[in-house]
C-alpha positions as CSV (number, residue, x, y, z in Angstrom):
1,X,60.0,125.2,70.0
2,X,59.1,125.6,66.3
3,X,60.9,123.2,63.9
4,X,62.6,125.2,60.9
5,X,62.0,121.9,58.7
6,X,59.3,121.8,55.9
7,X,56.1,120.2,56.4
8,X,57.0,117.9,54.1
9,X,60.0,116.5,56.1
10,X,57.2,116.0,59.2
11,X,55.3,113.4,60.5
12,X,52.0,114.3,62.1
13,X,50.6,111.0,64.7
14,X,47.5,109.6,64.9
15,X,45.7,110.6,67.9
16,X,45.2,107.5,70.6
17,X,41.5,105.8,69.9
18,X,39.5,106.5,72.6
19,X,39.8,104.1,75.6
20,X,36.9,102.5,78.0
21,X,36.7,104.4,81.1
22,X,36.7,100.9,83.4
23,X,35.9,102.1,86.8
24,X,32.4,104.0,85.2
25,X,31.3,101.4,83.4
26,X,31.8,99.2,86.9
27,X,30.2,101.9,88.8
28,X,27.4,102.0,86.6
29,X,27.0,98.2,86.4
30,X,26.8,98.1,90.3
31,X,24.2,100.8,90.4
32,X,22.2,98.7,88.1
33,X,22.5,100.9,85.0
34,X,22.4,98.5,82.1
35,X,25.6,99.4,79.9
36,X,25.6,98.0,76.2
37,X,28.4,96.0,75.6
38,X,29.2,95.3,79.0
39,X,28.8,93.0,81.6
40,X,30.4,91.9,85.3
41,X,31.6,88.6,85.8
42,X,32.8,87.3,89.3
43,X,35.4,84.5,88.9
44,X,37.2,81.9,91.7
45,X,40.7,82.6,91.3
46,X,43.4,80.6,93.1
47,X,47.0,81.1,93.6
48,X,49.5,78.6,94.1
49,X,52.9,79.6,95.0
């Protein structure tokens, strides 16, 4: 559906910055692929409920 308003009446968005695609960067830390800016941490977590 076309809007009959003037351009000047509309608001365009910024597109969404681009987000880190987690589960490759994991996938290629595992396989031993060194990925700049990244890095894997293992950490003890405990839960007390």
């Amino acid at each position: 559906m076309r809007s009959r308003l003037a351009t000047a009446f509309l608001q365009y968005p910024e597109p969404p910055p681009p987000v880190p695609d987690k589960k490759a960067i994991a996938a290629a830390l595992k396989a031993g692929i060194e990925v700049p800016g990244a890095h894997a941490e293992q950490a003890v977590r405990l839960d007390i409920r």
